[in-house]
Each structure stands twice: as structure tokens, then as C-alpha cells.
N, C-alpha and C positions, 0 to 999 in steps of 0.2 A: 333779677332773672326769673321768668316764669317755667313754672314745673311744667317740665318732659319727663317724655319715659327714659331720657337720657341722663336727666338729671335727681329725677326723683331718689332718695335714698330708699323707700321701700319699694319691692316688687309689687306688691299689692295696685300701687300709684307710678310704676314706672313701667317694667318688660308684661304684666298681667293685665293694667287697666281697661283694656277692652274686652279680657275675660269676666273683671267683674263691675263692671259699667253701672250697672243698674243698682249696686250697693250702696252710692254714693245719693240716691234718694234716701237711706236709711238710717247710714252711720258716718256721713259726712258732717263737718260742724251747720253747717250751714243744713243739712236734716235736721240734727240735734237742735238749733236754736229754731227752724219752726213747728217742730211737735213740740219744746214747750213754749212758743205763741198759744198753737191749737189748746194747750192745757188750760193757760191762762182766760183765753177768750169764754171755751170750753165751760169753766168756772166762775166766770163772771155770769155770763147767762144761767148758770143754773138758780145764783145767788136771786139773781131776776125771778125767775120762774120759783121760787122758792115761796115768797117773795119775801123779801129784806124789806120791813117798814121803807126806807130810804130810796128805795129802788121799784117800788109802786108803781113809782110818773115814767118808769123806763117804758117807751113803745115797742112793743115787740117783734113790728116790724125794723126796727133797728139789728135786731140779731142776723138777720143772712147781710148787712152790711160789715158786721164784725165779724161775721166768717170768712167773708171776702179775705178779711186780712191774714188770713195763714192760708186760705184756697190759694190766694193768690201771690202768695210769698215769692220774693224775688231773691235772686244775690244783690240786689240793691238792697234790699231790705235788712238782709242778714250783714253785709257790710256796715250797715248804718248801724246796727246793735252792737257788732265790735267794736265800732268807733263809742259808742256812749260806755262800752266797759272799758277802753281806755282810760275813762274819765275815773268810773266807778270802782275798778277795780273787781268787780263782781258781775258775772258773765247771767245769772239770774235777773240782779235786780238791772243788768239793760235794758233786757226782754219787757222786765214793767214800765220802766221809762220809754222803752218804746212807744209801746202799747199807751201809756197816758198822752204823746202825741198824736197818734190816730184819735184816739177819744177826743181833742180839741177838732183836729178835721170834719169828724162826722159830728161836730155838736154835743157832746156828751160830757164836756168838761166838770159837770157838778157831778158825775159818778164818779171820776177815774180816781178816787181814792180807796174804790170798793175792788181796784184791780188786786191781784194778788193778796186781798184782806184775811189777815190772821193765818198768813201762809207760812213756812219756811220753805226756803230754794228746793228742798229733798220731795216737796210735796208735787215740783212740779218734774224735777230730774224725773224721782221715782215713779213716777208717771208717763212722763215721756219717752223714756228709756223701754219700758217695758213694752210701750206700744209699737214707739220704733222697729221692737225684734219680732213681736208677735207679726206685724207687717211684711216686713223682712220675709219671717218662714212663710206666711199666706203666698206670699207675690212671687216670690224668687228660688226662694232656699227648698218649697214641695216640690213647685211646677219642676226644679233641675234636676231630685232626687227620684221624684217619677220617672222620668225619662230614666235614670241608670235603672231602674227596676223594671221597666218594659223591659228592656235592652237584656238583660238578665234574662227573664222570665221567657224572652223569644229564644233564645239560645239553650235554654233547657228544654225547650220544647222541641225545637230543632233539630237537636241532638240525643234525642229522648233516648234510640236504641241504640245508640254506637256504644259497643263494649271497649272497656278500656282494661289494661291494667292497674291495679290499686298499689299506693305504695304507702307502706306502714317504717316510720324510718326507716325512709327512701330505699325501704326493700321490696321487690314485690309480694303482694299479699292478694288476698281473694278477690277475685276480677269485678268489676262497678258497669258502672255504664256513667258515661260522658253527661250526658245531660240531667243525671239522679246529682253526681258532684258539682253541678251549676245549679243545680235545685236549692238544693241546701244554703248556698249563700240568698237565694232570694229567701227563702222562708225565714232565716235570719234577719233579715232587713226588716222586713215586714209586723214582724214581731215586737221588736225594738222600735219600727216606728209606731207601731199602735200603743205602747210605752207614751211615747214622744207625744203621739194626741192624748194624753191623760194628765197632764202636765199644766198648770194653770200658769196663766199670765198676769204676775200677780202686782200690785202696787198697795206702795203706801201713801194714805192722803189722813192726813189729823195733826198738822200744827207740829208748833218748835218740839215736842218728843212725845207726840203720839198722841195728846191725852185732851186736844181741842179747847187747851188754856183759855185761848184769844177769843175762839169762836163764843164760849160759854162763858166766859166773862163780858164778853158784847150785849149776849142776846141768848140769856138763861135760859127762857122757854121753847129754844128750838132742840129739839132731837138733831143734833149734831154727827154723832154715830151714825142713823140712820139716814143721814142726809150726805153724809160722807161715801156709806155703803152705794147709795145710788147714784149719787154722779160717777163713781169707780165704772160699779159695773154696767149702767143702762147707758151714760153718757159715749165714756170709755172702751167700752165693754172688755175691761180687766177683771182680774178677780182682786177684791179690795182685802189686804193682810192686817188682821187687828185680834189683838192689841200689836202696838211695835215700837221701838226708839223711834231717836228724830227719824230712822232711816226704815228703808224696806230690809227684812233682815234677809233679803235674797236666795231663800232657801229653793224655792220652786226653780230660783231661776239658774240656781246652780245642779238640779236636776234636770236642766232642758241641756245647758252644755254636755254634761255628763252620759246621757241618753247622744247628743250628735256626738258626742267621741266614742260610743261603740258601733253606732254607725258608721261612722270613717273606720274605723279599727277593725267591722268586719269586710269594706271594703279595701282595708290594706291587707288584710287574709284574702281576698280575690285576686287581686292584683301581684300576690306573689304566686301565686299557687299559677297563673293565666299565663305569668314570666318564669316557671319556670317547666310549664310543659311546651311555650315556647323552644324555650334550651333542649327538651330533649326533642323538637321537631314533631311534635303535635299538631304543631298547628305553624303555616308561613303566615306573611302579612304580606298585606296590598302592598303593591310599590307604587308610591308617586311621583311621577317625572320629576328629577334637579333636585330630588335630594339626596342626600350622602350620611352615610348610617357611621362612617368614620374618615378622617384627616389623613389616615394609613393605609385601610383596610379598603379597600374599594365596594368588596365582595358583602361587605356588612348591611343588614339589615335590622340594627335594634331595638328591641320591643319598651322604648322609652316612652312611648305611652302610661305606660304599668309601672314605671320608674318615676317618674315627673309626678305622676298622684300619689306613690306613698310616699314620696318627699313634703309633698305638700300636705295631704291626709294628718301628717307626724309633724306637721309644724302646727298646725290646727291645734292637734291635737293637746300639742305643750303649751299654746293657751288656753286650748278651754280647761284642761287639769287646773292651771294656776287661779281662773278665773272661777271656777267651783270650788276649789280650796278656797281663797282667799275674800272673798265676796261675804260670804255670812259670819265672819269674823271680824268684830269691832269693836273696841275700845268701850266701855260703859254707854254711855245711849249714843255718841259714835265718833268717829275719827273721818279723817277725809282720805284715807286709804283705796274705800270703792271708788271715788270720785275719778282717781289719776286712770286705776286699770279699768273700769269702764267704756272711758275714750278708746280703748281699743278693741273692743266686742266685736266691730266689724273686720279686725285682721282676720280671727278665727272662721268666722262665715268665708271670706274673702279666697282664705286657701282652700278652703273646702269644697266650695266649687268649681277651683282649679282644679280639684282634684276629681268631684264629679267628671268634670267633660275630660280631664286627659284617660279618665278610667274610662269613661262612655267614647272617646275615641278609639284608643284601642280595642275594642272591642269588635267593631266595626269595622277593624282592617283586619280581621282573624280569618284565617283558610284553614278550614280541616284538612288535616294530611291521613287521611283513612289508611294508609296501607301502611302509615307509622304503629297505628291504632293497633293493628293486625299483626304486625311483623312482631312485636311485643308482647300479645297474646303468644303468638305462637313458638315465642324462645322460652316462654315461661310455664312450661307443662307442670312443674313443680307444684304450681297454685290450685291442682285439683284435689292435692293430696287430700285437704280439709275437707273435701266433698265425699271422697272415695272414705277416709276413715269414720264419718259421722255415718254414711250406710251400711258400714260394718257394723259398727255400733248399735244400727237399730238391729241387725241380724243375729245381735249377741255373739259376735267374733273375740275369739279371745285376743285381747292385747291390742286393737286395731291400730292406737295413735300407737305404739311401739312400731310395731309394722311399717307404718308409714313414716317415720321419723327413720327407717333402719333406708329405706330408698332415695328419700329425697336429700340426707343433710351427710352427702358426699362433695367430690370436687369435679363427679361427673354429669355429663348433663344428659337431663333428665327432659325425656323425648315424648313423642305421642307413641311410637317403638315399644319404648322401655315401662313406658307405663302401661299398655296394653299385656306385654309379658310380666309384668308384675300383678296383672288381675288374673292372668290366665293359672299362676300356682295358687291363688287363691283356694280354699277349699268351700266353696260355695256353690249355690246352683248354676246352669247356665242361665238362666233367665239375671239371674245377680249381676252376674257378668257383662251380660250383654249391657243391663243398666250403668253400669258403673263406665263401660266403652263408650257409652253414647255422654259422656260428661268431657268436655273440651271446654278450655280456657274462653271462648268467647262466647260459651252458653252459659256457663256457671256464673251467671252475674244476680243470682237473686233475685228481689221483685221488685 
């Protein structure tokens, strides 16, 4: 049976896969087994350009023939390596077996034992992996984050001067402005993502645990280290982690999960906060012909946009936690523990940008309901109090927060009326007075 979205057991690969299509360059096996071709090729030519006694007579017009061969990677190609670890039982040393057939095609037979030399598998995982995700966030994961950050940053601007009511557990409190509390989620984002660019992509390359055994018992008089350092970062362009076990000990890269889960995490702070001034009619949404917001409800219109992203946001999220806890933790120089959660780096990206575009759709079906804005302001005269007692205070009134605590924290309601006759016993100037009159719940919004 081939995979559907009917058949698939994950969403990611079944009701999603068109949401995150272009993943499947990155963190499919058949990704995974040509970035490390690219490492192995990658590696070989460096050992050329190095040069390796041995590898002197290599023509160097041969290397863009060897790049061909991961440029031009196929699912033929990648089928053909599972088939050779059928044999192997080992999903790396395919990839060499591979790769030593190519080298008979293109002529090269008296090198391909220089393939993978003095390597362990981790040298090329931990490489390939790294680069995998680094590509990933370049191609997929900024371009989709940008876009919710435009999307944001237009609707603060938008909304710059609509006064709202502020609610401090969910009471009202000192009146805001609509587009200042969509502010604050972009400057959060942006914060955290400039975090996120500081964050290096890091790999490990030095042999069965770290320490270039193989290399330097070959070939004593090479700077092995520094030969290491530069195919990482000029070849690669990773940041190369030394010293290390056999493994990369994944610290950086359990701070790049870490940094995207409070990025999702301050976008599931939008997306409730968005659903639930929804609920109090803040805001309608677009209707779109033939659809049905409930099974019962005809009338219904729900804002599952904002629903479907922090579902998905909080599934992310419980792997990238597991995948930054668990990743830099291993066994003496290591265990094959990163090996299995690894393979699933790409769920987390996966939901995340389910989560992107269902938060960036909702967004976009949002109607301001202004006179909700207004009607709200104006039931809640109570919220000047704080204005009116901080001007007594500078007036040197005796007892003001008294005063004002004595009017507003009854069970009656508290009017533009009632608060007008409440400044008029004041014993103050008229000119005080007048100031304190001209303060209303939809101008007291601050700066």
C-alpha cells in the first residue's frame, strides 16, 4: 500500500503534507541520506585539495563530476543505498558503498578507499544533520516566520490608535490601545528571534571519539585539527565543536530548539489572547462561502484558526523540550540514544509551521468591531479612577487612593454622571476640575 493522507499514521505525512511539503527536502530519509552523500563527496575532495600523498594524481576537474552526484541525487539513488544497507545493516556505511560505485563509473577506482577514511558515521550524521536544519531555517522555517511578523507588525500599525479596555485578571483595568497590545507580541518575536541568529550550527568532525586517532596515525605531519576546522566551517559552513566525544555534544543545537519553542510559545500567547477577544466580539471574521463553524450550530463562526496553531505550536513544542533535554546527554563518549530522536527533528519544525500559517490565517480573516471597542470604554468609567487619584496626588490631596477606592469598589455603577459629581465635591481648583473632566476612558490610554 502506498502512503496517503489517508493512510498515513502521522499528520505531519497525512491531513498536513501539503502544509509542510517543502520539509521533505530537509528531514526526509531520502534528505537525510543525500546531505550525507554531500558530506562524504564534500570530504573526499577536501582530502584532494589537502593533498593526501595518495591523492596527488586526482584531476580536479573530476570534483564537479562528484558533486554531480548528490546535486543530482535521485529517489533512485536513495532507494539504491537502502537497498545496499539491507545487506549492511548500517545506513552510513551504504552511503560509502554507494559512493565506491560511482567512483568505478567515473574512473576513480584506485581512490575510493580514501572515501570516508578515518571516519566514524557521527562524522558525517553530525554534519549532515546540522546542515539539514541550518537549511531548513534559511529556506523555509525565516521566509514562513517573516511572514507571521509582517502580518503582526501591519495590524499594530493598523490599529495603532483604537483604545481598548485592558483586562488585568480578566478585570478591567487601565484602558491600552489595540495596536500598542499587538506590538508587544511583535517586539517579543523579534527579540527572540535575534537570540535564534546568534546561535551557531554546530558539527562534529574528528574520528571514532574525537581525538583524530586514524587521521594521525596515517599521516603524522598533517594539522589534522586544523584541517578539520576548515572543511566544517569554509566547506560546510558549520561552526566545527572541539574537543567532543565520538558525538557532537549538541549543545547549540539544543539551544536553537529551545529559542523556536518560545517563539511558538509567544505565539500561543497571541493566538489566545486574539481568541479570546474574539469571544468577547472584538473582532468578527471573514465568512467563507460552504463552510460550517458547527454540526448543530448553524449560526457559529469559530475562530479555529487560533485553535489549530496552539495545538500544533504545543505539540512542537513537547518535542523540541524532549529534543533539547535529551540530545546533550550521553552515555561516556556515547550511546545511540540521539541517533533514534534525531529522525524526528523534522516533526517539530513540521507542526510549527502548521502553526505559522493557521496563526497567519487567522489573522487575516480578523474585522474590527469598533463600536465593541467603544461600548466597553464606555461601561467602564471605573478605569479613570487611577488617573483621577494620581492627580490628586500630585495636588497633595489628602488620602486620594482612599477617596477613590471609597467610589469605585461598590456594587453600583460607576458612570461619566457619577464621576463628574464625584470631582465636583472635590476641594480643589476649578481649573483641577475641569482637568480631571476632560479624562474619559478612551483618552486615558497613555503613550
Amino acid at each position: 500500500m502506498s502512503l496517503s493522507a489517508l493512510n498515513a499514521i502521522s499528520p505531519i505525512d497525512g491531513r498536513y503534507r501539503s502544509k509542510v511539503e517543502q520539509l521533505k527536502n530537509y528531514f526526509s530519509e531520502e534528505a537525510l541520506i543525500k546531505y550525507r552523500v554531500l558530506v562524504e563527496i564534500e570530504y573526499f575532495i577536501a582530502l584532494c585539495e589537502a593533498p593526501l600523498p595518495q591523492l596527488k594524481s586526482v584531476n580536479p576537474s573530476t570534483f564537479e563530476d562528484l558533486r554531480a552526484i548528490y546535486k543530482n541525487f535521485s529517489t533512485e539513488n536513495a532507494q539504491a543505498i537502502k537497498d545496499i544497507e539491507k545487506v549492511t545493516n548500517h545506513d552510513v556505511k551504504a552511503v560509502e558503498y554507494f559512493i565506491k560505485e560511482q567512483f568505478d563509473t567515473l574512473g576513480l577506482s584506485e581512490f575510493k578507499e580514501f572515501i570516508h577514511f578515518g571516519l566514524t558515521s557521527q562524522d558525517i550524521n553530525n554534519t549532515a544533520i546540522p546542515l539539514s536544519i541550518k537549511d531548513a531555517m534559511n529556506d523555509v522555517y525565516v521566509p514562513e516566520y517573516l511572514n507571521v511578523l509582517a502580518k503582526i507588525e501591519e495590524l499594530a500599525k493598523d490599529w495603532a490608535h483604537i483604545p481598548m479596555l485592558a483586562r488585568t485578571h480578566g478585570q478591567p483595568a487601565s484602558p491600552t490601545r489595540l495596536g500598542k497590545e499587538i506590538e508587544v507580541f511583535a517586539v517579543r518575536l523579534k527579540e527572540q528571534f535575534n537570540l535564534l541568529n546568534d546561535i551557531p550550527s554546530a558539527a562534529k568532525f574528528g574520528g571514532a571519539t574525537g581525538n583524530y586517532n586514524a587521521h594521525h596515525v596515517a599521516y603524522p605531519d598533517i594539522d589534522w585539527k586544523a584541517f578539520g576546522t576548515s572543511f566544517v566551517q569554509e566547506k560546510l559552513g558549520l561552526h566545527h565543536s572541539f574537543p567532543t566525544t565520538q558525538i557532537e555534544h549538541y549543545d547549540h543545537m539544543a539551544a536553537l530548539f529551545d529559542t523556536m519553542k518560545r517563539l511558538n510559545t509567544i505565539l500561543i500567547d497571541l493566538d489566545r489572547d486574539i481568541w479570546t477577544y474574539v469571544s468577547m466580539d472584538y473582532f468578527k471574521q471573514k465568512i467563507k462561502a460552504g463552510e460550517v463553524g458547527s454540526s448543530a450550530m448553524p449560526h457559529k463562526v469559530n475562530p479555529i484558526d487560533f485553535e489549530n496553531s496552539e495545538g500544533n505550536l504545543g505539540l512542537a513544542n513537547a518535542i523540541f523540550e524532549h529534543l533539547s533535554a535529551k540530545l546533550p546527554v550521553s552515555r561516556l563518549q556515547r550511546d545511540l540514544t540521539d541517533s533514534t530522536v534525531l529522525r524526528n527533528v523534522g516533526v517539530p519544525f513540521g507542526h510549527t509551521l502548521i502553526g505559522f500559517a493557521s496563526t497567519l490565517k487567522g489573522l487575516n480573516k480578523l474585522l474590527l468591531n469598533e463600536s465593541k471597542f467603544a461600548d466597553d470604554l464606555e461601561n467602564n468609567w471605573a478605569v479613570v479612577a487611577e488617573a483621577i487619584q494620581t492627580i490628586l496626588r500630585r495636588e497633595a490631596y489628602p488620602n486620594p487612593y482612599e477617596a477613590l477606592k471609597g467610589l469605585t469598589r461598590t456594587n453600583e455603577a460607576i458612570t461619566q454622571t457619577s464621576i463628574a459629581q464625584f470631582i465636583d465635591t472635590l476641594e480643589v481648583s476649578d481649573a483641577i476640575k475641569t482637568e480631571l473632566k476632560a479624562i474619559t476612558p478612551a483618552n486615558y490610554t497613555g503613550i
